[in-house]
N, C-alpha and C positions, 0 to 999 in steps of 0.2 A: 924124980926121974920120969913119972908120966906126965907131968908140964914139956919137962923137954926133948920126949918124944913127941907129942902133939904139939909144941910148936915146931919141929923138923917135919912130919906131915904137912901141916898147912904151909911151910915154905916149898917143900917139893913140890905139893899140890897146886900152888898159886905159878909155880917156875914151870911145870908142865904144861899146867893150859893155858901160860903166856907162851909156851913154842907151838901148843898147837895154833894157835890164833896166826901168830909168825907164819910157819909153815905152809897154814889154809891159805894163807891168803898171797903166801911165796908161788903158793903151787896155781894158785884162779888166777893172780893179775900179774906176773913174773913170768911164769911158763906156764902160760894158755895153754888150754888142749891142741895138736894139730892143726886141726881148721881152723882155728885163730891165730894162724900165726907163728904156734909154738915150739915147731920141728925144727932140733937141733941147737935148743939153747940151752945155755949151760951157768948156772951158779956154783961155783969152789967148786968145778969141776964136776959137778952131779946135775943129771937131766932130772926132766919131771920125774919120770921112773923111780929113779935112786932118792928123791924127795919124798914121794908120797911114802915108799919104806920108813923113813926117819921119821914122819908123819902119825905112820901107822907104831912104829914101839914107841913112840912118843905116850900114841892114846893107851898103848898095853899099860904105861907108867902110871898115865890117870887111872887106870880102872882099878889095877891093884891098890894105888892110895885111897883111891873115894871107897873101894873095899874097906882096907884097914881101920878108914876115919870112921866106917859105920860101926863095925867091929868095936871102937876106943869107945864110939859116945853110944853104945848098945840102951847102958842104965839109963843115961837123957832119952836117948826117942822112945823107949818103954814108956816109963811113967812121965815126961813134960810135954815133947813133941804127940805123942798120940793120946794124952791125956788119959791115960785109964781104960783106952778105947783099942784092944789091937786091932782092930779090923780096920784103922786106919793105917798104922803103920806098914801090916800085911799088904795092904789095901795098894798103898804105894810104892812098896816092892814089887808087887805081882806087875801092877802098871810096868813099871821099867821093864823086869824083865819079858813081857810081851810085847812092846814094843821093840825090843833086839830080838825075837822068836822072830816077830812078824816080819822083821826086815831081812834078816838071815833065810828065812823062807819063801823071800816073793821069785818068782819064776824067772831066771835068767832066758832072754827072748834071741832068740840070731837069726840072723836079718840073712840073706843071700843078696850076696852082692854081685853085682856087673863084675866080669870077667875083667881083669884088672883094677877096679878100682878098692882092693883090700890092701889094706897095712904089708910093705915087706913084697909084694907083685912086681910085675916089672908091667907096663902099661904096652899094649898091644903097641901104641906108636915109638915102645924103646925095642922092642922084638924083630923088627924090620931091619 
């Protein structure tokens, strides 16, 4: 039974981070941002918006697998992967998890823009 859970893992896991790849690269070279172009394009009826959504529970489904999958091979990264050593395995845990700390906490900047030129404005020369 736990072959055929861990091999159902490693298919979700492999099927997810081939949509995300799909998806990233749906959403960079398909439907640019705005100023490339992108305003108002539509794949199966969904804009960038509704994309990067899909995008995003896409990646909630990796994170809970590559949870689980660490979780199944617990006994292997104890004693194979960190060889006797936990302060490597801790070592590259803490890694990950500071790097999502670090990025979750960089400083959202807002810019003040020219009097019409924001997302959703009507530009001074449509107000005439």
């Amino acid at each position: 039974m736990k072959i055929l859970i861990r091999r159902l893992l490693n298919f979700v896991l492999y099927v997810a981070f081939c949509a995300m790849i799909g998806t990233g690269l749906l959403l960079a070279y398909r439907l640019p941002p705005g100023n490339r172009g992108g305003r108002g394009l539509t794949i199966l009826d969904m804009d960038r918006h509704e994309w990067g959504n899909v995008h995003l529970w896409i990646a909630y489904v990796v994170v809970a697998a590559v949870i689980a999958h660490l979780v199944m091979n617990w006994t292997w990264l104890t004693k194979i992967a960190a060889s006797m050593k936990p302060w490597r395995l801790w070592g590259g845990l803490l890694l990950g998890i500071g790097i999502i700390v670090v990025l979750l906490l960089l400083p959202v900047n807002t810019e003040r823009l020219p009097k019409g030129k924001g997302y959703g404005r009507i530009h001074e020369s449509q107000e005439n």
